[in-house]
PyMOL Python script that loads the backbone (N, CA, C, O; Angstrom):
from pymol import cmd

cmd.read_pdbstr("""\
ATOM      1  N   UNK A   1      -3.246  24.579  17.303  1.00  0.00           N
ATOM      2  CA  UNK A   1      -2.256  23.623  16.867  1.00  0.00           C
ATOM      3  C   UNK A   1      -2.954  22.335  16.484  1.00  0.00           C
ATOM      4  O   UNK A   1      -3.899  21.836  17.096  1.00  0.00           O
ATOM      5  N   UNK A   2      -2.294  21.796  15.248  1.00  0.00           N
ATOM      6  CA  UNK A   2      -3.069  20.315  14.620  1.00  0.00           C
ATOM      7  C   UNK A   2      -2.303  19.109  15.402  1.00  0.00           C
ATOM      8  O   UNK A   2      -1.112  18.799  15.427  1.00  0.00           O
ATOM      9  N   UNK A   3      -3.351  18.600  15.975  1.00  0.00           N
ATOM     10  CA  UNK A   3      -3.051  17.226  16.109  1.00  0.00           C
ATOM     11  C   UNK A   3      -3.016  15.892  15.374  1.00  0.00           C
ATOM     12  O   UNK A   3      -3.837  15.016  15.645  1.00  0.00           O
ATOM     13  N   UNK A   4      -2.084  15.729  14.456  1.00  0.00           N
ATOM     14  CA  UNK A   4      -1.980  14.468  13.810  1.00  0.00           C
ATOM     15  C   UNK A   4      -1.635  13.716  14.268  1.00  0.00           C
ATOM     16  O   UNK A   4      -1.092  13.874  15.361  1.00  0.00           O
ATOM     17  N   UNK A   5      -1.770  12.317  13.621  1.00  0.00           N
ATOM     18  CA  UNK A   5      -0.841  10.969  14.035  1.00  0.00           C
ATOM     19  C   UNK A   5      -0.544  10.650  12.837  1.00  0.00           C
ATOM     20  O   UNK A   5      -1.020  11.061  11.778  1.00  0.00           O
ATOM     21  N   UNK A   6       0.563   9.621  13.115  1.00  0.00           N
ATOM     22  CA  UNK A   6       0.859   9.030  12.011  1.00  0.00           C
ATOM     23  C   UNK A   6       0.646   8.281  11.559  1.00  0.00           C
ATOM     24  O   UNK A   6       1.560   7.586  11.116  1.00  0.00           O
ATOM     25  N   UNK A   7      -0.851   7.874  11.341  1.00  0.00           N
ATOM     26  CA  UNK A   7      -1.710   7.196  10.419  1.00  0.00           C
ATOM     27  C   UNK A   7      -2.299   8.372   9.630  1.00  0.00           C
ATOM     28  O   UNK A   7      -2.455   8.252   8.415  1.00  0.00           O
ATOM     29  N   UNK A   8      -2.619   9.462  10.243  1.00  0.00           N
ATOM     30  CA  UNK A   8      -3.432  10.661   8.989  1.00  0.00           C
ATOM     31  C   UNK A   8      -2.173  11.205   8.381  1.00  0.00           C
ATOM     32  O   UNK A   8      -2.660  11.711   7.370  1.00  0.00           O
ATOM     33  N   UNK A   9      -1.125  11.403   8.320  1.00  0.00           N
ATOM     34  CA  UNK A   9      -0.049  11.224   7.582  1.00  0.00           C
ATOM     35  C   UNK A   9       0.308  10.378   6.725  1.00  0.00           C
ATOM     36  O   UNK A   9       0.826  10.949   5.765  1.00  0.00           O
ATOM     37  N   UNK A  10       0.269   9.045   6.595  1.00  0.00           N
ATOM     38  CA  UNK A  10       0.259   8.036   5.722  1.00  0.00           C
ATOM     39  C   UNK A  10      -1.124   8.008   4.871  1.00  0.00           C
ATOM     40  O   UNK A  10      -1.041   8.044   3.643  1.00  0.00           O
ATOM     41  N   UNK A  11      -2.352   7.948   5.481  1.00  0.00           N
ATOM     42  CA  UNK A  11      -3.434   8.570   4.794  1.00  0.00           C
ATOM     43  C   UNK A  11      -3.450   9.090   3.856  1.00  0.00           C
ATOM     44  O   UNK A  11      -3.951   8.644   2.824  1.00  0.00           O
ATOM     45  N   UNK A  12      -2.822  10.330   4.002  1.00  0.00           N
ATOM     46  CA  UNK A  12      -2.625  11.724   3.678  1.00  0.00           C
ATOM     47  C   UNK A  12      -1.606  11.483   2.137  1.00  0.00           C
ATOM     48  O   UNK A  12      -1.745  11.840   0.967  1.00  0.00           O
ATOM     49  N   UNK A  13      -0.835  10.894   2.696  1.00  0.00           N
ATOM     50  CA  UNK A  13       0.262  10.902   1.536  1.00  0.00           C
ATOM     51  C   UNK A  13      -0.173   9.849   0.512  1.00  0.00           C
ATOM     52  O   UNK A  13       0.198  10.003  -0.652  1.00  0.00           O
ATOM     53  N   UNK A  14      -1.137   8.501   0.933  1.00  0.00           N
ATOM     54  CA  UNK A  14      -1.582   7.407  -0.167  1.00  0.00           C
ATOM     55  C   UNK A  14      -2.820   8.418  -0.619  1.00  0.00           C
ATOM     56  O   UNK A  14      -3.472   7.709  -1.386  1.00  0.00           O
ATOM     57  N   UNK A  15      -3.238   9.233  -0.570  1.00  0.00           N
ATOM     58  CA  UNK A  15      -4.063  10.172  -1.508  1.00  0.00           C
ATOM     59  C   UNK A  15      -3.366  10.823  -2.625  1.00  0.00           C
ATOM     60  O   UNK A  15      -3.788  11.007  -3.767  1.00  0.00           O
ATOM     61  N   UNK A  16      -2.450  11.080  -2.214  1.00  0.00           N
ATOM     62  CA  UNK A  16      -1.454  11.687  -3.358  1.00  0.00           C
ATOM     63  C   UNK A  16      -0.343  10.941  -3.469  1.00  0.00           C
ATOM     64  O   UNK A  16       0.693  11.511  -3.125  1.00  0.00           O
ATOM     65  N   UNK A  17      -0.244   9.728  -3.884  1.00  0.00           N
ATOM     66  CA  UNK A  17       0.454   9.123  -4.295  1.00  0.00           C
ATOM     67  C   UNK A  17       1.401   9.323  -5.568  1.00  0.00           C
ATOM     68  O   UNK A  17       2.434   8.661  -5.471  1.00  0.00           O
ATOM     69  N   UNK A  18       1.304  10.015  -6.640  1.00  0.00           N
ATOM     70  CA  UNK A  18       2.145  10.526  -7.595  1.00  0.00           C
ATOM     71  C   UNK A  18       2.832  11.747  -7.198  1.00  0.00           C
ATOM     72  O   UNK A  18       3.734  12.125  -7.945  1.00  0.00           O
ATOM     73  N   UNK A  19       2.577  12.415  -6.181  1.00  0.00           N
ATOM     74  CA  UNK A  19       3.537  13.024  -5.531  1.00  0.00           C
ATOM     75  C   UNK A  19       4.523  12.596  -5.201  1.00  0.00           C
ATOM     76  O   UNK A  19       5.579  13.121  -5.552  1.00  0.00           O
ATOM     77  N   UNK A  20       4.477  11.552  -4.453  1.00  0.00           N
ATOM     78  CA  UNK A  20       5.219  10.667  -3.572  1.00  0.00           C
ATOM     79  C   UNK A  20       6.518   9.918  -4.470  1.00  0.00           C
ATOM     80  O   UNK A  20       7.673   9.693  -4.110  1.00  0.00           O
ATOM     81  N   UNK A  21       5.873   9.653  -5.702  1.00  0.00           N
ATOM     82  CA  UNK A  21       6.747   8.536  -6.269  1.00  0.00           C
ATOM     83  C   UNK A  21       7.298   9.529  -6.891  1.00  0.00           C
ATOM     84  O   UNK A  21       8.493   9.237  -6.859  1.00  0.00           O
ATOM     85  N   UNK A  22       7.167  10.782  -7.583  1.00  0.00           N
ATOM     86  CA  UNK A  22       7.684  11.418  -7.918  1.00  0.00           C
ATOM     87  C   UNK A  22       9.325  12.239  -7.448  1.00  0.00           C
ATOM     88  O   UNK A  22      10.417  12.482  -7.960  1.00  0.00           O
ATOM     89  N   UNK A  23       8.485  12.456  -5.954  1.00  0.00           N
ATOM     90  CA  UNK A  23       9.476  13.107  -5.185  1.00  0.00           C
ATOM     91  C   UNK A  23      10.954  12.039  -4.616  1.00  0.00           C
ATOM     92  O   UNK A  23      12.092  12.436  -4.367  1.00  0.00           O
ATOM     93  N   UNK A  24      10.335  10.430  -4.535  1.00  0.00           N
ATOM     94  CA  UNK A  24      11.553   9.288  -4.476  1.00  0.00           C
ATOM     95  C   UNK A  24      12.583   9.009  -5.883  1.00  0.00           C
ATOM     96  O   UNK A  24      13.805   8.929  -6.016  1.00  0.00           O
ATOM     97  N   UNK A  25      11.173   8.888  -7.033  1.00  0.00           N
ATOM     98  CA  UNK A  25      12.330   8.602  -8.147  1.00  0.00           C
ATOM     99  C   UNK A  25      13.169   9.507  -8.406  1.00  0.00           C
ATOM    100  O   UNK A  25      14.121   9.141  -9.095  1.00  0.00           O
ATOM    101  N   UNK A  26      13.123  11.401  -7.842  1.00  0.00           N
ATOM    102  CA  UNK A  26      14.134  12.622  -8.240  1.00  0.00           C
ATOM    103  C   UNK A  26      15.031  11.947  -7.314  1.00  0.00           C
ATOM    104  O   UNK A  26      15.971  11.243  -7.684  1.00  0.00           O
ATOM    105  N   UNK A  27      14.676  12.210  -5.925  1.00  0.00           N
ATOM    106  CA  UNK A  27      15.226  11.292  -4.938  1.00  0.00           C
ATOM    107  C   UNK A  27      17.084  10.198  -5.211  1.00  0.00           C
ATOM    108  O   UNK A  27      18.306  10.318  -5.117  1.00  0.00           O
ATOM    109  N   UNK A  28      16.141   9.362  -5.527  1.00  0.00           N
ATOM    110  CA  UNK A  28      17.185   7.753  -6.344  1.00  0.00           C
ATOM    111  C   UNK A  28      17.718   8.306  -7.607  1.00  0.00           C
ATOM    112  O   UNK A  28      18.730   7.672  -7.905  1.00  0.00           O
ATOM    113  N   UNK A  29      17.463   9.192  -8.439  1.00  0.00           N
ATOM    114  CA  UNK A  29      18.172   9.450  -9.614  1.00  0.00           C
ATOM    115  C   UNK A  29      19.269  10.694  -9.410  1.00  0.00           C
ATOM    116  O   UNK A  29      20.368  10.866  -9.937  1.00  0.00           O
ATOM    117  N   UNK A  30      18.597  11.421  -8.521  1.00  0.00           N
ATOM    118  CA  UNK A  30      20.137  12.346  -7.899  1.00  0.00           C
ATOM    119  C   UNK A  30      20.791  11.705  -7.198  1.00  0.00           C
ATOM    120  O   UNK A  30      21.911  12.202  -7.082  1.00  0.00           O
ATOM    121  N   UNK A  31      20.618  10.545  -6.481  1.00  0.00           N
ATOM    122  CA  UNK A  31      21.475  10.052  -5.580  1.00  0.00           C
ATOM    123  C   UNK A  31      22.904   8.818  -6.885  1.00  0.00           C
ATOM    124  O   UNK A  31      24.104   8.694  -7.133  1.00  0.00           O
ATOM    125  N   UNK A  32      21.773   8.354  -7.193  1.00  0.00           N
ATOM    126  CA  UNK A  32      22.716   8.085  -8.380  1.00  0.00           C
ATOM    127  C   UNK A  32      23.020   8.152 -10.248  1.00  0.00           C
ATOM    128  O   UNK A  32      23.181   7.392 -11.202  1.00  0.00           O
ATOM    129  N   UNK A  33      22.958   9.554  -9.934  1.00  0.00           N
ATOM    130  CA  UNK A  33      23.144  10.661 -11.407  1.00  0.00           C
ATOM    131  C   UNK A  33      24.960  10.235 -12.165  1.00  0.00           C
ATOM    132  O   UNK A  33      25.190  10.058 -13.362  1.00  0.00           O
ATOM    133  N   UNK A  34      25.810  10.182 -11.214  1.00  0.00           N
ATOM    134  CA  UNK A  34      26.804  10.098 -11.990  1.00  0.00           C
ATOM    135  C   UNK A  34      27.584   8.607 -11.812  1.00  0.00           C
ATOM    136  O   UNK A  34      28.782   8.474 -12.066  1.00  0.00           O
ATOM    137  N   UNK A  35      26.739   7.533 -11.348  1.00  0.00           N
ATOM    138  CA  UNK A  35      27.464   6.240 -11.191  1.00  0.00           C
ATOM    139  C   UNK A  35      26.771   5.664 -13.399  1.00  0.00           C
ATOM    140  O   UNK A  35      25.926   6.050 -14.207  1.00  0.00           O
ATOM    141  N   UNK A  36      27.800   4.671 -13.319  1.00  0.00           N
ATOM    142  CA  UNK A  36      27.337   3.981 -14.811  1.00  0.00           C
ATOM    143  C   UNK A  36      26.182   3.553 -15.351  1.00  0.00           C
ATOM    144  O   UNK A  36      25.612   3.832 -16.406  1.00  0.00           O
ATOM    145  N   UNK A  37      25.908   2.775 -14.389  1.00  0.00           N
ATOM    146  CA  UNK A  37      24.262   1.691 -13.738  1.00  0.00           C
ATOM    147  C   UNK A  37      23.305   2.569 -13.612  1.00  0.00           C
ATOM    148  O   UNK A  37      22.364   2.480 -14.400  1.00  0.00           O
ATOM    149  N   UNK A  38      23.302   3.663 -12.568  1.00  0.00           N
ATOM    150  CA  UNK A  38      22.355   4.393 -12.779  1.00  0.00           C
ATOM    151  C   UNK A  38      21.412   3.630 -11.162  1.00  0.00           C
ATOM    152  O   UNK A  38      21.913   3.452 -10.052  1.00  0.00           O
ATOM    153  N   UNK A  39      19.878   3.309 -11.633  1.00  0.00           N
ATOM    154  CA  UNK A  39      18.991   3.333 -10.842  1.00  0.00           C
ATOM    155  C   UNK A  39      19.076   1.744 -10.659  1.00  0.00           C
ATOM    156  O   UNK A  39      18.609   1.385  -9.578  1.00  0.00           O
ATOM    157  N   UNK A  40      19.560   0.718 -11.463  1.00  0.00           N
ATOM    158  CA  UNK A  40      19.888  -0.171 -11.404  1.00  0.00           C
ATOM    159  C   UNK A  40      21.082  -0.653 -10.527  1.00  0.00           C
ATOM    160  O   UNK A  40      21.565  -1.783 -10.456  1.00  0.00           O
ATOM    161  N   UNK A  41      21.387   0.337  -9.964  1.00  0.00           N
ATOM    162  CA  UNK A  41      22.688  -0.255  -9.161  1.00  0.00           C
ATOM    163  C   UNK A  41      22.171  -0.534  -7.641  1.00  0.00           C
ATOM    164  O   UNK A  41      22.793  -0.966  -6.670  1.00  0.00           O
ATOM    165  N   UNK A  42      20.811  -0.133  -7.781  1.00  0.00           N
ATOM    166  CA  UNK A  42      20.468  -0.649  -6.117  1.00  0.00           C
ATOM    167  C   UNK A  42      20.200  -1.683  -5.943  1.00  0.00           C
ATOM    168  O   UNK A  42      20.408  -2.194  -4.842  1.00  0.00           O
ATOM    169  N   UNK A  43      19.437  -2.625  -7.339  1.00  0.00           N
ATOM    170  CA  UNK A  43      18.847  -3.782  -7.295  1.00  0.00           C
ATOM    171  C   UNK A  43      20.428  -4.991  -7.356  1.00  0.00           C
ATOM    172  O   UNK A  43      20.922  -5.980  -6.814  1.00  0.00           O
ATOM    173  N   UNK A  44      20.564  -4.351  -8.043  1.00  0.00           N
ATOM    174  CA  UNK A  44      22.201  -5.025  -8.519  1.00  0.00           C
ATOM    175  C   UNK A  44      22.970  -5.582  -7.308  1.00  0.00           C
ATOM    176  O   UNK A  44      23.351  -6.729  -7.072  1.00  0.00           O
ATOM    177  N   UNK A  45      23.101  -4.325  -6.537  1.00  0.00           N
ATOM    178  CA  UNK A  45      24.150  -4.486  -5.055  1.00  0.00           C
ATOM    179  C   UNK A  45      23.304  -5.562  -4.357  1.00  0.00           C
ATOM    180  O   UNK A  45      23.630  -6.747  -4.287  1.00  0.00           O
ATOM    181  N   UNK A  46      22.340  -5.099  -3.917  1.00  0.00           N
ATOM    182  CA  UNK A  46      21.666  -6.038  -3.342  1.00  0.00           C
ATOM    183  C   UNK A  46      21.231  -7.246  -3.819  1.00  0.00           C
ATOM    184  O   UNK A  46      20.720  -7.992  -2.983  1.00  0.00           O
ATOM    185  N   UNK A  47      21.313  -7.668  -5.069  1.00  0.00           N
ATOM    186  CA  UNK A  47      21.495  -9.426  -5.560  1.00  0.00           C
ATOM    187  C   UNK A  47      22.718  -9.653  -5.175  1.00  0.00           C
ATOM    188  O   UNK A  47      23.021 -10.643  -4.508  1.00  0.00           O
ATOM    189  N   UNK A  48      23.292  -9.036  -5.438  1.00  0.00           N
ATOM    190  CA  UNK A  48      25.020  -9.675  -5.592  1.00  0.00           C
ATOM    191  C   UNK A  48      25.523  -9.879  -3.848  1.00  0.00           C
ATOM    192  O   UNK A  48      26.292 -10.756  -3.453  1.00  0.00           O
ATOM    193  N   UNK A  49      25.044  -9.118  -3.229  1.00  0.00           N
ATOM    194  CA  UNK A  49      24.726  -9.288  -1.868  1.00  0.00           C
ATOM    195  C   UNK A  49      24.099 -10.768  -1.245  1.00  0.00           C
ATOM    196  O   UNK A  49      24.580 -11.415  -0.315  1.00  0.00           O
ATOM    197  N   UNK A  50      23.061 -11.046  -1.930  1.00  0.00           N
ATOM    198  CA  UNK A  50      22.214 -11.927  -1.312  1.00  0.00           C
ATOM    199  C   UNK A  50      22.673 -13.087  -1.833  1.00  0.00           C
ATOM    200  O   UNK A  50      22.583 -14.212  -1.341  1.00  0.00           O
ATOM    201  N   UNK A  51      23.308 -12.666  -3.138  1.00  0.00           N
ATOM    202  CA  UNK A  51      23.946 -14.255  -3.589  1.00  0.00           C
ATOM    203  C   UNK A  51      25.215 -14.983  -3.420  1.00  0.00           C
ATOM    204  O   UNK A  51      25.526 -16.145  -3.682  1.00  0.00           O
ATOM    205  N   UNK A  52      25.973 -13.833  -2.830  1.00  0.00           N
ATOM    206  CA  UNK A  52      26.806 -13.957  -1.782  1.00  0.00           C
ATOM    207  C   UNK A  52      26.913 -15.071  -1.134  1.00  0.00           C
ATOM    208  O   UNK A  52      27.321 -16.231  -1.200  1.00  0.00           O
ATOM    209  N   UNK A  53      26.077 -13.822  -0.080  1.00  0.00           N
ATOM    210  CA  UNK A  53      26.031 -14.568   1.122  1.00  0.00           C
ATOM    211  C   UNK A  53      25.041 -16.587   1.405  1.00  0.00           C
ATOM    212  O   UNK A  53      25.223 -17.575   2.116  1.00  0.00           O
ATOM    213  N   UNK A  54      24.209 -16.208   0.478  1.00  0.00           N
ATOM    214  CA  UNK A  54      23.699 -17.521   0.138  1.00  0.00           C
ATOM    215  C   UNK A  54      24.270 -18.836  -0.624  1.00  0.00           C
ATOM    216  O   UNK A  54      23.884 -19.992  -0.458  1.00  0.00           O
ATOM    217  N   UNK A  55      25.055 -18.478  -1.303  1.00  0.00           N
ATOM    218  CA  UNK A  55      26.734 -19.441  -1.430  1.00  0.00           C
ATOM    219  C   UNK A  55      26.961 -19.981  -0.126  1.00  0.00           C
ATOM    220  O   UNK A  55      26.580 -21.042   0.369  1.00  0.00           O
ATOM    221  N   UNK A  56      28.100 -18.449   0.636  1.00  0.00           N
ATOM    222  CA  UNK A  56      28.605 -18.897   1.147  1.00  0.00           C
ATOM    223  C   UNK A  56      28.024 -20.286   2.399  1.00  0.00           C
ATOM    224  O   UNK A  56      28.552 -21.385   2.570  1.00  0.00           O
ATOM    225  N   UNK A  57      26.691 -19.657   3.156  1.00  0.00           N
ATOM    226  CA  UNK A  57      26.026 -20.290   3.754  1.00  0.00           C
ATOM    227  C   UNK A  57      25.165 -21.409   3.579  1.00  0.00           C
ATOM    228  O   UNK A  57      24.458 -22.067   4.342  1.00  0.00           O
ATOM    229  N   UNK A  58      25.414 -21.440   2.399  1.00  0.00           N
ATOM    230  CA  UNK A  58      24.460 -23.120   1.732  1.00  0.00           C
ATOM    231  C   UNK A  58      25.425 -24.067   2.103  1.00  0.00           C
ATOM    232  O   UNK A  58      25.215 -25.158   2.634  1.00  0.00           O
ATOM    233  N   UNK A  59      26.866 -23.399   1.674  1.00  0.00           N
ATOM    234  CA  UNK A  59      28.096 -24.176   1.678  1.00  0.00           C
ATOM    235  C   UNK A  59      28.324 -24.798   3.253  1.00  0.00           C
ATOM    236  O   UNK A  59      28.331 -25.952   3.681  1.00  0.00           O
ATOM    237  N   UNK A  60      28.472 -23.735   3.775  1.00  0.00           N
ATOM    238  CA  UNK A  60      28.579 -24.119   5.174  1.00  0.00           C
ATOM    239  C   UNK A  60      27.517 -25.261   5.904  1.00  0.00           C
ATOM    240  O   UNK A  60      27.988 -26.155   6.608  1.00  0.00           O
ATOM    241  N   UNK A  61      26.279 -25.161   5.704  1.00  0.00           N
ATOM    242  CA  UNK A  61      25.282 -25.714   6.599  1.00  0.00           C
ATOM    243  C   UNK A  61      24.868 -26.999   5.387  1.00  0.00           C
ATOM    244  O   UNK A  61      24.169 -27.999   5.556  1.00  0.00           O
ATOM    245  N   UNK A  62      25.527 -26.570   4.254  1.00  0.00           N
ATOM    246  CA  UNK A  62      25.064 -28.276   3.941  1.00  0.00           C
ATOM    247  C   UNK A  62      23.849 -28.528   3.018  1.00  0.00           C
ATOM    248  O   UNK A  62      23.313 -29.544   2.577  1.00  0.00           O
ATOM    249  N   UNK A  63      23.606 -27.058   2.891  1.00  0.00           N
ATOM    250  CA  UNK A  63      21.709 -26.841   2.063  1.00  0.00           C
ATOM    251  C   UNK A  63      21.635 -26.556   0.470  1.00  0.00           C
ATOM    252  O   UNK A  63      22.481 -25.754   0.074  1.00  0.00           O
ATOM    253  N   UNK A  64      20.997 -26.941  -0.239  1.00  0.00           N
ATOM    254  CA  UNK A  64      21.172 -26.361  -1.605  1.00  0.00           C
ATOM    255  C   UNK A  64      20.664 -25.099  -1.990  1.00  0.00           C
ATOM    256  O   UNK A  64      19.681 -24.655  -1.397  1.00  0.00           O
ATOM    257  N   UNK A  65      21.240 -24.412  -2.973  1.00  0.00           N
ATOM    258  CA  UNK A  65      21.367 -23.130  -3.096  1.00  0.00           C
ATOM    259  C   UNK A  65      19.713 -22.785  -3.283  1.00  0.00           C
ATOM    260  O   UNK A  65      18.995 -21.923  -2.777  1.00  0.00           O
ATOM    261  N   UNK A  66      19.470 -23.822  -4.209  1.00  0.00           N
ATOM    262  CA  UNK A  66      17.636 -23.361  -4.400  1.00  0.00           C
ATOM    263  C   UNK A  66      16.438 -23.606  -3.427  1.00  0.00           C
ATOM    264  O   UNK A  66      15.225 -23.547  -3.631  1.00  0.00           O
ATOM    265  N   UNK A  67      17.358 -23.983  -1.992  1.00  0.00           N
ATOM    266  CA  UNK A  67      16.394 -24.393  -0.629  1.00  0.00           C
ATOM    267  C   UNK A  67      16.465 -23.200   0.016  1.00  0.00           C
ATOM    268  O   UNK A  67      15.442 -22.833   0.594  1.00  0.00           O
ATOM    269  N   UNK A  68      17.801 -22.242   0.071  1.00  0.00           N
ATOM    270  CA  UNK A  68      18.294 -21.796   1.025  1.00  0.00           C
ATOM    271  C   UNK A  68      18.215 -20.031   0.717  1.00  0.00           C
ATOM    272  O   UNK A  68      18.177 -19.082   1.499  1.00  0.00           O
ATOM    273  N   UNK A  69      18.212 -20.113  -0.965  1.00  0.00           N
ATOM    274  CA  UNK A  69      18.201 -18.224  -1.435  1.00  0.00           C
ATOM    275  C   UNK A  69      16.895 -18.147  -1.080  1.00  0.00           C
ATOM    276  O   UNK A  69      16.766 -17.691   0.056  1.00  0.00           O
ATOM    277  N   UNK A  70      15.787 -18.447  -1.671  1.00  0.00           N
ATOM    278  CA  UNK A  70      14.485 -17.956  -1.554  1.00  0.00           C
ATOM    279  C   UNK A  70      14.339 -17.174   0.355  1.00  0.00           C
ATOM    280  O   UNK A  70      14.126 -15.965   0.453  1.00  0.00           O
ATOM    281  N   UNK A  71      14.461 -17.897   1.428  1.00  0.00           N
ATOM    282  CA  UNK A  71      14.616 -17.905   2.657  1.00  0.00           C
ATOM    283  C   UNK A  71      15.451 -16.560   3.384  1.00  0.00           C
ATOM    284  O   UNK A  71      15.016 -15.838   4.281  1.00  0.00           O
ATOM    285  N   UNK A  72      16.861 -16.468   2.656  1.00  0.00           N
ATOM    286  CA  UNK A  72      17.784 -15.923   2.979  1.00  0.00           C
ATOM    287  C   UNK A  72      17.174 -14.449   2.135  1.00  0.00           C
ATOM    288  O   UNK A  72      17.246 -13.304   2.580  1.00  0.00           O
ATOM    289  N   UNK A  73      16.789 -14.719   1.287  1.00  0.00           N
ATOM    290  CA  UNK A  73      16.061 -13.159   0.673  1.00  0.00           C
ATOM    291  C   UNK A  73      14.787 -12.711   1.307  1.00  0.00           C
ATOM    292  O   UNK A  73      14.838 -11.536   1.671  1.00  0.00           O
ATOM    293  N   UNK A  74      14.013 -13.130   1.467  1.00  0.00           N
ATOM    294  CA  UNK A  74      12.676 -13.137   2.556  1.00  0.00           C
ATOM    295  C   UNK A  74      13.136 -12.385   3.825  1.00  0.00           C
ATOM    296  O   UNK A  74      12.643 -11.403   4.379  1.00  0.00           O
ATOM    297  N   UNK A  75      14.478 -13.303   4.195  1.00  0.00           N
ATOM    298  CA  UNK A  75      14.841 -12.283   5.548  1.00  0.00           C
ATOM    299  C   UNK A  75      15.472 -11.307   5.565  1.00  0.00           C
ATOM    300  O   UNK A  75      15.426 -10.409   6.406  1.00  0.00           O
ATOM    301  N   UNK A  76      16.215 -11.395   4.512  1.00  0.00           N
ATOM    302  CA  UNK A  76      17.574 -10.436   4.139  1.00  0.00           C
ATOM    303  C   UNK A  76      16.379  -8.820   3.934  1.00  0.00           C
ATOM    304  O   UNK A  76      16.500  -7.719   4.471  1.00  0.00           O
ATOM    305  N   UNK A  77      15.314  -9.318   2.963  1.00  0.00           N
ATOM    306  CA  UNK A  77      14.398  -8.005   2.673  1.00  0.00           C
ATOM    307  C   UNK A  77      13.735  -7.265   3.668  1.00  0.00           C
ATOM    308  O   UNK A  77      13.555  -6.048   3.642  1.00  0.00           O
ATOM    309  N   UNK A  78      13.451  -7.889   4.367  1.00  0.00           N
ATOM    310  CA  UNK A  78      12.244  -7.986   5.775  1.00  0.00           C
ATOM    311  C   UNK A  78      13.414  -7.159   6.508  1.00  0.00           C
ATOM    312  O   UNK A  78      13.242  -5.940   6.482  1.00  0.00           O
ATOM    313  N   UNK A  79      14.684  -7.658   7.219  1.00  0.00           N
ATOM    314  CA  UNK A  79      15.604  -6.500   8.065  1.00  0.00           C
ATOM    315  C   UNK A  79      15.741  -5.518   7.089  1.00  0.00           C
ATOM    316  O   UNK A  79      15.848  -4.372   7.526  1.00  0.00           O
ATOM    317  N   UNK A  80      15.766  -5.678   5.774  1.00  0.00           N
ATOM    318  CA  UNK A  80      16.552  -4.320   5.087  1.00  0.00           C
ATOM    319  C   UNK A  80      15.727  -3.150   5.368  1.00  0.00           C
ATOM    320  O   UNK A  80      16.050  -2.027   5.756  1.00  0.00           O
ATOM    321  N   UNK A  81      14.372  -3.755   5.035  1.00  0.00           N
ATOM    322  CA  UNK A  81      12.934  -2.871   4.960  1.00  0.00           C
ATOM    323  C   UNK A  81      13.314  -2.435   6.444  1.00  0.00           C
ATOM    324  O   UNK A  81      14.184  -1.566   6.382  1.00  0.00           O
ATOM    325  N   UNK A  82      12.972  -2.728   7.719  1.00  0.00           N
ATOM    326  CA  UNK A  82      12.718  -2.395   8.780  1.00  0.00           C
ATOM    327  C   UNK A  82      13.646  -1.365   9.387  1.00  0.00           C
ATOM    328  O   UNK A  82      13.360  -0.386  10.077  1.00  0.00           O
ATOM    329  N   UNK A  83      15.119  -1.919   8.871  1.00  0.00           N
ATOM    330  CA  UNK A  83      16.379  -1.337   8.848  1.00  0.00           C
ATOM    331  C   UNK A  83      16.488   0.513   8.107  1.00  0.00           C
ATOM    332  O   UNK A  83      16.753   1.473   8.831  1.00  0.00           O
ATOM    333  N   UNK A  84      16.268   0.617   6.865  1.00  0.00           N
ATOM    334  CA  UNK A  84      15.730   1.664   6.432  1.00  0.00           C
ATOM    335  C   UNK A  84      15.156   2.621   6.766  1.00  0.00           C
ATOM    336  O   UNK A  84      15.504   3.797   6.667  1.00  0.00           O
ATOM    337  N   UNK A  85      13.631   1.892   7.464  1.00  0.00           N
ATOM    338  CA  UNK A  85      12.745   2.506   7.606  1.00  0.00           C
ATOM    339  C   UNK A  85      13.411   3.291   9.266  1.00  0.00           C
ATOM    340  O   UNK A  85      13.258   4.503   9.417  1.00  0.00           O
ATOM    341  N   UNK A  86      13.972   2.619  10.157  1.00  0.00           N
ATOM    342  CA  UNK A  86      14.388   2.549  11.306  1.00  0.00           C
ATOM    343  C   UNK A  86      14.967   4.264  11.245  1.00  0.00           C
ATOM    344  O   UNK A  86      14.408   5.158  11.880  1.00  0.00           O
ATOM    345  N   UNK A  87      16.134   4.476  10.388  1.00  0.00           N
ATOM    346  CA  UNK A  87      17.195   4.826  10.076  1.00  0.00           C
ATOM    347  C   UNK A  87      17.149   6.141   9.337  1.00  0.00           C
ATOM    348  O   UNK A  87      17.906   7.112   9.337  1.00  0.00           O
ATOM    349  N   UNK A  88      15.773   5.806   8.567  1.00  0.00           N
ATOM    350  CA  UNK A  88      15.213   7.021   7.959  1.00  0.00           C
ATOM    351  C   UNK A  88      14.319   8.457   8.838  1.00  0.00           C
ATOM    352  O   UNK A  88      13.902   9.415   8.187  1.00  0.00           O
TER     353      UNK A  88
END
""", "prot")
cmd.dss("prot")
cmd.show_as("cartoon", "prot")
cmd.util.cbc("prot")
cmd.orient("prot")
């Protein structure tokens, strides 16, 4: 029996990297094959998301929008990433 970890797994897979991207972009394009947008609707949701919420909260605390998005996306990305990855 092989003993891996999951660093010779990640290894493993940045060697064959056009595998990889291959097997995500079938991935994201079956997942959204019959919406309008297409592959663009992930980036989309998630601006419209972040700009949202960065309104609303500039509003509240008093901050300007161009102090407060950069920040609020940094973090917003950072949980999404971790979140994902968590989940996946």
């Amino acid at each position: 029996m092989q003993n891996n970890s999951f660093f010779d797994f990640i290894f493993e897979s940045l060697k064959d990297i056009n595998r990889v991207y291959h097997i995500s972009s079938l991935d994201i394009s079956l997942k959204y094959r019959r919406t309008i947008l297409g592959n663009i609707w992930i980036v989309l949701t998630y601006l419209i998301t972040i700009s949202i919420i960065s309104f609303v909260w500039s509003f509240v605390l008093g901050a300007s929008i161009s102090d407060y998005f950069p920040k609020l996306f940094i973090g917003f990305t950072t949980f999404y990433l971790i979140f994902k990855c968590k989940k996946n």
